[in-house]
VOKOL-167324 format. One record per residue: residue number from 1; residue in three letters; x, y, z of N, C-alpha, C, O in turn. Coordinates in steps of 0.2 Angstrom, whole numbers, plus 5000, padded with zeros to 4 digits. Layout:
<nodes>
k / r / neast / nnorth / nup / caeast / canorth / caup / ceast / cnorth / cup / oeast / onorth / oup
NUM / ala / X / Y / Z / X / Y / Z / X / Y / Z / X / Y / Z;
...
</nodes>
This chain:
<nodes>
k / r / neast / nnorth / nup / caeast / canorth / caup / ceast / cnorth / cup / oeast / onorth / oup
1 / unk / 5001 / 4805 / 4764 / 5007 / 4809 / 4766 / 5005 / 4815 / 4769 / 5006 / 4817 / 4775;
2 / unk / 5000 / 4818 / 4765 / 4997 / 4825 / 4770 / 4994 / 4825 / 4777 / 4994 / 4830 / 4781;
3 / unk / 4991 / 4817 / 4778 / 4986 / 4816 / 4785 / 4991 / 4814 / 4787 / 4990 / 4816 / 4793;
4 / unk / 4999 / 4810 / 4787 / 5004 / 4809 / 4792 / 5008 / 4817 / 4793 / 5009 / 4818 / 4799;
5 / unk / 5009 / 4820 / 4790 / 5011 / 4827 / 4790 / 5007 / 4833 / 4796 / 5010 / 4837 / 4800;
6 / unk / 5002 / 4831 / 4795 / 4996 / 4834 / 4798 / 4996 / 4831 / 4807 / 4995 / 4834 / 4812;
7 / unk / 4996 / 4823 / 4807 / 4996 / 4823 / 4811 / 5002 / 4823 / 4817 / 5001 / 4824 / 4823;
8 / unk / 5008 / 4823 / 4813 / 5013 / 4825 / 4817 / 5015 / 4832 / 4818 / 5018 / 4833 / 4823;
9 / unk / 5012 / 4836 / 4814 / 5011 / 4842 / 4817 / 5009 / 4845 / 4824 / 5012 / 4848 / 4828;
10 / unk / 5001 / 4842 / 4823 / 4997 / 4842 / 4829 / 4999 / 4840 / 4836 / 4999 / 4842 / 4842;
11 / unk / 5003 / 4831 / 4834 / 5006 / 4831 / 4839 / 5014 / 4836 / 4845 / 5016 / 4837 / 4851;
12 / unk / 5016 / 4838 / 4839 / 5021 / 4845 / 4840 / 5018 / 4849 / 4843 / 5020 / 4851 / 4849;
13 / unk / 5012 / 4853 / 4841 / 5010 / 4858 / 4843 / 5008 / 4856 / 4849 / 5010 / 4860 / 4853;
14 / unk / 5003 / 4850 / 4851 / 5001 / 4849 / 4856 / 5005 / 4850 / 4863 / 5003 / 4853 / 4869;
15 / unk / 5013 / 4847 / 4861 / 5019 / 4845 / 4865 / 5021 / 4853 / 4867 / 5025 / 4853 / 4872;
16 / unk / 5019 / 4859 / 4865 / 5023 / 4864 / 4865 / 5016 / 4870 / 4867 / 5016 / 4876 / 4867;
17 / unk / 5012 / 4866 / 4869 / 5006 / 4870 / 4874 / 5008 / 4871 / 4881 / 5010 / 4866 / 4884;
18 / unk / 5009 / 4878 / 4884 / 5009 / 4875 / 4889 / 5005 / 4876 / 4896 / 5002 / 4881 / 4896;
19 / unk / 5005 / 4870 / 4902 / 5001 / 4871 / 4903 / 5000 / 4876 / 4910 / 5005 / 4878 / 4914;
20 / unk / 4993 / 4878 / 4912 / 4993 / 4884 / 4915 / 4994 / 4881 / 4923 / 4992 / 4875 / 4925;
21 / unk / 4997 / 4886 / 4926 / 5001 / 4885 / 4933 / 4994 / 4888 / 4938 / 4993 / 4894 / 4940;
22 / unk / 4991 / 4883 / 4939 / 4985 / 4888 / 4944 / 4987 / 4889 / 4952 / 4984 / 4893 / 4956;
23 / unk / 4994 / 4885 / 4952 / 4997 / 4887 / 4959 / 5001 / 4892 / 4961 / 5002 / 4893 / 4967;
24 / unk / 5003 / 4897 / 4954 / 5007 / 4903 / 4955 / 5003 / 4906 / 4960 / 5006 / 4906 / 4965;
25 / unk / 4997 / 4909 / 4959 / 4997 / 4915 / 4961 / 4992 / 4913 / 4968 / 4988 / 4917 / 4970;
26 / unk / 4994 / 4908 / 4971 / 4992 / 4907 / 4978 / 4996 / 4909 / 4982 / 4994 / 4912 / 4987;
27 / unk / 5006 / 4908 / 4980 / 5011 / 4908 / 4984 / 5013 / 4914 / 4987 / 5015 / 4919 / 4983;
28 / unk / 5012 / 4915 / 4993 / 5015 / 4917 / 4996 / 5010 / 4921 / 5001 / 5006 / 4917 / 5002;
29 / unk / 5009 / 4926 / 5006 / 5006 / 4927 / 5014 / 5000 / 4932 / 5012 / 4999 / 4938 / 5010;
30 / unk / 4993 / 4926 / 5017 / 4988 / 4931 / 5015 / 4986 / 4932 / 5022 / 4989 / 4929 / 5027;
31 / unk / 4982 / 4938 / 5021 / 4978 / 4939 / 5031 / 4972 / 4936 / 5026 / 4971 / 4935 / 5020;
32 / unk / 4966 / 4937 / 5032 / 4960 / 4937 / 5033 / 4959 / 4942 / 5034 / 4962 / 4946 / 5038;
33 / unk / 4953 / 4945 / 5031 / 4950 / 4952 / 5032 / 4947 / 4953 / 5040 / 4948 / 4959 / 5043;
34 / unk / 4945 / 4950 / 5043 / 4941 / 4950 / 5048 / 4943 / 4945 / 5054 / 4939 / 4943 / 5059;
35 / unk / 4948 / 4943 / 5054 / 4951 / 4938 / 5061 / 4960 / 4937 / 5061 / 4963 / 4939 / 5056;
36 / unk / 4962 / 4936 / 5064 / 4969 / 4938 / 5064 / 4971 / 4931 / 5062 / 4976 / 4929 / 5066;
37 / unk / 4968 / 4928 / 5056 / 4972 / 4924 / 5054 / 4975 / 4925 / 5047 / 4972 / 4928 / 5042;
38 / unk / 4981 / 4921 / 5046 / 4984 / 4922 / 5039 / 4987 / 4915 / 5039 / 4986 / 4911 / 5044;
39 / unk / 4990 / 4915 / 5031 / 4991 / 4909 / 5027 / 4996 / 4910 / 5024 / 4997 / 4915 / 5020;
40 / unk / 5002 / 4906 / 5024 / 5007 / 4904 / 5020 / 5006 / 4899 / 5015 / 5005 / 4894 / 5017;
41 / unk / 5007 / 4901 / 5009 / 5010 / 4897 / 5003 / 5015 / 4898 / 5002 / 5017 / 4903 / 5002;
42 / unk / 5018 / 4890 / 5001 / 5025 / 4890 / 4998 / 5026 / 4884 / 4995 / 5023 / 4878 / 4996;
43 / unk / 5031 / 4885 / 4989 / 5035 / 4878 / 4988 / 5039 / 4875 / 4991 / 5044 / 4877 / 4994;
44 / unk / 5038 / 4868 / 4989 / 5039 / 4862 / 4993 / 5045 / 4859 / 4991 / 5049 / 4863 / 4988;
45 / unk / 5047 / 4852 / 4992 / 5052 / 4850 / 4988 / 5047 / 4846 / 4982 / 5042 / 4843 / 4984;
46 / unk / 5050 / 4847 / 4976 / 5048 / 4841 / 4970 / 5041 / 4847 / 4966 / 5036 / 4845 / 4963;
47 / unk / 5041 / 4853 / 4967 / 5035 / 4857 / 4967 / 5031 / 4858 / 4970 / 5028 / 4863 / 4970;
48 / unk / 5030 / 4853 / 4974 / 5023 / 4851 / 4977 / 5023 / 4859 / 4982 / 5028 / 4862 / 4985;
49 / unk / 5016 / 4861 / 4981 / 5014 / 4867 / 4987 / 5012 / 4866 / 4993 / 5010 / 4860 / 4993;
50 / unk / 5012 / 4869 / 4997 / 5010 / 4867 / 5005 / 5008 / 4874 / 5009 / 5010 / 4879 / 5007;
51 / unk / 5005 / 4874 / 5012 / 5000 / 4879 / 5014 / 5001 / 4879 / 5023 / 4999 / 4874 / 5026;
52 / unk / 5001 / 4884 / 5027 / 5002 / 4883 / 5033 / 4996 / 4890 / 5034 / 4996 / 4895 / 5031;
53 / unk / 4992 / 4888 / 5040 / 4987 / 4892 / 5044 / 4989 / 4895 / 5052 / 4991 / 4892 / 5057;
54 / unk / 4987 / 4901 / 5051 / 4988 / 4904 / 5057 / 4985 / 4909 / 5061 / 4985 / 4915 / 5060;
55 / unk / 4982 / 4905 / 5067 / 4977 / 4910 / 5071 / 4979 / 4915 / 5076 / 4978 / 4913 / 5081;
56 / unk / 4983 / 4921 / 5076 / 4986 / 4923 / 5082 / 4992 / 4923 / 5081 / 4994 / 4928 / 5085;
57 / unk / 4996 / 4922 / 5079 / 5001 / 4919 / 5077 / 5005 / 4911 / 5078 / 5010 / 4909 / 5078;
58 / unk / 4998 / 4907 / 5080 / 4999 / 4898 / 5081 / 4997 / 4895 / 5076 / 4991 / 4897 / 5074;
59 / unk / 5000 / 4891 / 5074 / 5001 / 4888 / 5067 / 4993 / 4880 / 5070 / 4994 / 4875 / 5074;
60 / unk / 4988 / 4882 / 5066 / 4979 / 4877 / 5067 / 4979 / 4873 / 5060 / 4974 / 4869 / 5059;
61 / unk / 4984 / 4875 / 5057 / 4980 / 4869 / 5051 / 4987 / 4870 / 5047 / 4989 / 4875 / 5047;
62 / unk / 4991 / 4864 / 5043 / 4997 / 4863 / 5039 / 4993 / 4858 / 5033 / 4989 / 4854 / 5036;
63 / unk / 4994 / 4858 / 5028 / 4995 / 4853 / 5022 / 4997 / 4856 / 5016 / 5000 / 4862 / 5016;
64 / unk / 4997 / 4850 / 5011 / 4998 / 4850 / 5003 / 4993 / 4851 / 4999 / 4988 / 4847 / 4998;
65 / unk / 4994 / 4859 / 4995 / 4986 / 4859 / 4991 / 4988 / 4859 / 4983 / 4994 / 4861 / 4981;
66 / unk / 4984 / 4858 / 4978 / 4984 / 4857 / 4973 / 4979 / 4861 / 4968 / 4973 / 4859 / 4967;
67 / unk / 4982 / 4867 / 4967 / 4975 / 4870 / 4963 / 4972 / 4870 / 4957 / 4975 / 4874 / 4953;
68 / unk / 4968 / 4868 / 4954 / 4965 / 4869 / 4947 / 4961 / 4874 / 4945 / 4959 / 4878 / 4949;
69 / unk / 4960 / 4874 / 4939 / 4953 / 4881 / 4939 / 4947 / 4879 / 4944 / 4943 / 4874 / 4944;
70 / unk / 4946 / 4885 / 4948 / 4942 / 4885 / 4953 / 4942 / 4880 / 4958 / 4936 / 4881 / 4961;
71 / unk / 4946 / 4875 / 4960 / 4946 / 4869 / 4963 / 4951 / 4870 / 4967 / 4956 / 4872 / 4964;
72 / unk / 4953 / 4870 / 4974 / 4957 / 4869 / 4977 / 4958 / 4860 / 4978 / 4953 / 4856 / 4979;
73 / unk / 4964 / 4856 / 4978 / 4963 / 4848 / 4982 / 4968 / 4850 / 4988 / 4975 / 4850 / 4988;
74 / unk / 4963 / 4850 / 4992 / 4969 / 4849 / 5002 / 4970 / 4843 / 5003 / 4966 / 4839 / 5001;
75 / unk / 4975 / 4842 / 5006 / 4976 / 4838 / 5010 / 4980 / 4838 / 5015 / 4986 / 4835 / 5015;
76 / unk / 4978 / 4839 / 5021 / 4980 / 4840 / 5028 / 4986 / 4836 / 5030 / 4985 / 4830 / 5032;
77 / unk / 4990 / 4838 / 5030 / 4997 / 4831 / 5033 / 4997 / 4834 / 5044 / 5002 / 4831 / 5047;
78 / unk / 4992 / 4839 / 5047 / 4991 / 4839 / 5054 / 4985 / 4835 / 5055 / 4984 / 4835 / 5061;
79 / unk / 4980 / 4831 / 5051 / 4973 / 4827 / 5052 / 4975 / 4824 / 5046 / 4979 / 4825 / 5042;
80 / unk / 4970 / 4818 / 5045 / 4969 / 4814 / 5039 / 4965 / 4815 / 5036 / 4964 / 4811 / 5032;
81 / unk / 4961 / 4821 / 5036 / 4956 / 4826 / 5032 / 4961 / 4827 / 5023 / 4966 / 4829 / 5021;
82 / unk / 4956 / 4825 / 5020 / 4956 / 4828 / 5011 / 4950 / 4832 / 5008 / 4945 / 4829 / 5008;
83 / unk / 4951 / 4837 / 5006 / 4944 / 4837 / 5003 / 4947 / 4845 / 4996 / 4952 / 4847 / 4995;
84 / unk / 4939 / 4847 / 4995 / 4941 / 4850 / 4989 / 4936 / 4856 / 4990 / 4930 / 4856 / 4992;
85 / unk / 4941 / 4861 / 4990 / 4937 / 4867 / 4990 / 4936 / 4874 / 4983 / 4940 / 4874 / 4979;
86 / unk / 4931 / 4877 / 4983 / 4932 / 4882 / 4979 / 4933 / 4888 / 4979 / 4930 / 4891 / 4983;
87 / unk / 4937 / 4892 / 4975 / 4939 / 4898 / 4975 / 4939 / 4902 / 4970 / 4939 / 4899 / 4964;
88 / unk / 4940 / 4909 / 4971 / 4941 / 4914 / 4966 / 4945 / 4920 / 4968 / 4945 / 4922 / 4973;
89 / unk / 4948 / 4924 / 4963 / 4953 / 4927 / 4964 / 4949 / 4935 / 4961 / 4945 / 4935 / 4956;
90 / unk / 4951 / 4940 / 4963 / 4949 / 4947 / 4960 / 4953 / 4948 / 4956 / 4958 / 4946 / 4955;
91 / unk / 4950 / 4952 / 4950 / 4955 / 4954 / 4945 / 4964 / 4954 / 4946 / 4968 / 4951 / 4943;
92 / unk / 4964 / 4958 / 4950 / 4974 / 4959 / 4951 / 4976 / 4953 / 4956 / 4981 / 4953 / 4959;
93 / unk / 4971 / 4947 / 4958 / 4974 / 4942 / 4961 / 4977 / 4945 / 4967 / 4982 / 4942 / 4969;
94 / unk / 4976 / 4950 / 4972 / 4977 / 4952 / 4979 / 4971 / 4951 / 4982 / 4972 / 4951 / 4988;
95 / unk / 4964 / 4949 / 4979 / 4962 / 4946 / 4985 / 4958 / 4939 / 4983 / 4955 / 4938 / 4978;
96 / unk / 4958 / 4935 / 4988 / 4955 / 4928 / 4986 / 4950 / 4926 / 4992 / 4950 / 4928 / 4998;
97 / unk / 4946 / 4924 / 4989 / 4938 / 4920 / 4993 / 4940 / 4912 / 4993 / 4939 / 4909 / 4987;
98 / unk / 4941 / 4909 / 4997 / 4940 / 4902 / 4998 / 4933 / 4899 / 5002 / 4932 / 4900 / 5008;
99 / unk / 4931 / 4897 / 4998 / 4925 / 4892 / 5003 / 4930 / 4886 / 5009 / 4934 / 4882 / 5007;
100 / unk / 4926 / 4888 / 5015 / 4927 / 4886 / 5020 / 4926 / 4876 / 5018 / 4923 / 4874 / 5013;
101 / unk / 4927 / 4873 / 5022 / 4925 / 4866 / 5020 / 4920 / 4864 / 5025 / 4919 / 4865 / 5031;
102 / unk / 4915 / 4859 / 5019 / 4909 / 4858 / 5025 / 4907 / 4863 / 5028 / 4906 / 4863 / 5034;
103 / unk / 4905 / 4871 / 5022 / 4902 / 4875 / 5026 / 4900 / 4879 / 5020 / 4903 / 4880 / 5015;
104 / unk / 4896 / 4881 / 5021 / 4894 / 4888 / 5016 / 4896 / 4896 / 5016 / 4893 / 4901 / 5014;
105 / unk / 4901 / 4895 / 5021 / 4906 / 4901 / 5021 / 4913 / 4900 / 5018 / 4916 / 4896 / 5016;
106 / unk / 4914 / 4908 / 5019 / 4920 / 4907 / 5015 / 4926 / 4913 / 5018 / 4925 / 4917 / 5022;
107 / unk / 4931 / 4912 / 5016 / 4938 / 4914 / 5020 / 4940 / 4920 / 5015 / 4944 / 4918 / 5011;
108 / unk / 4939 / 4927 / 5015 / 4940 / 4932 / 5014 / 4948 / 4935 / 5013 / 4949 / 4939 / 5017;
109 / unk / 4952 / 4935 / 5008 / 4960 / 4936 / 5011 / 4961 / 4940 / 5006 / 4958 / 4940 / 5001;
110 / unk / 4967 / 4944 / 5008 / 4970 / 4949 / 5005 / 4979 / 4947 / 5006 / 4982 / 4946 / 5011;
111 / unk / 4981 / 4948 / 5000 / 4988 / 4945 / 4999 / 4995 / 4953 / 5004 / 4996 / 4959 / 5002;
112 / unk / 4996 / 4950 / 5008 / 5002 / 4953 / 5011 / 5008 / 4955 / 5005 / 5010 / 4960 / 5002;
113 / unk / 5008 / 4949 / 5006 / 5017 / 4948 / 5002 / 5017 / 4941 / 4996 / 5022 / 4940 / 4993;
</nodes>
């Protein structure tokens, strides 16, 4: 009786974890510290996030991105490019490093808005 008690607890607790949103703190307008491009996040319909790039103010790259701890997953719906990038955020999450893809650089931003 104790180990079925026990285990339906765990299951309870489990059900009422909740889990961490690694998407929040993407949304919404970065620059580039050093090139006159910015980036929009926003949501989508059904949650899903989407990301729009912009050099000058001409819109060079749109997709759907999926963040995890330190993992970006892109997916380009302007090219059939997918791939997976890594990132980190500054303590107060105003500014972010993204590693460029297929490159050993990385995209510098500071949150607008």
């Amino acid at each position: 009786m104790l180990k079925n008690s026990l285990l339906i607890l765990s299951f309870l607790t489990i059900g009422n974890l909740q889990i961490k949103n690694y998407n929040e703190p993407f949304l919404g307008i970065w620059a580039e510290f050093h090139s006159g491009e910015t980036i929009q996040v926003f949501n989508g319909e059904n949650s899903d996030i989407y990301f729009e790039r912009f050099l000058d103010n001409v819109l060079v790259a749109s997709g759907q991105m999926d963040a995890r701890e330190f993992e970006i997953q892109v997916e380009r719906l302007d090219t059939d490019l997918k791939y997976t990038l890594e990132y980190s955020f500054s303590p107060d999450q105003q500014v972010l490093s993204v590693m460029k893809p297929n490159s050993t650089e990385a995209w510098l931003l500071y949150k607008i808005r």
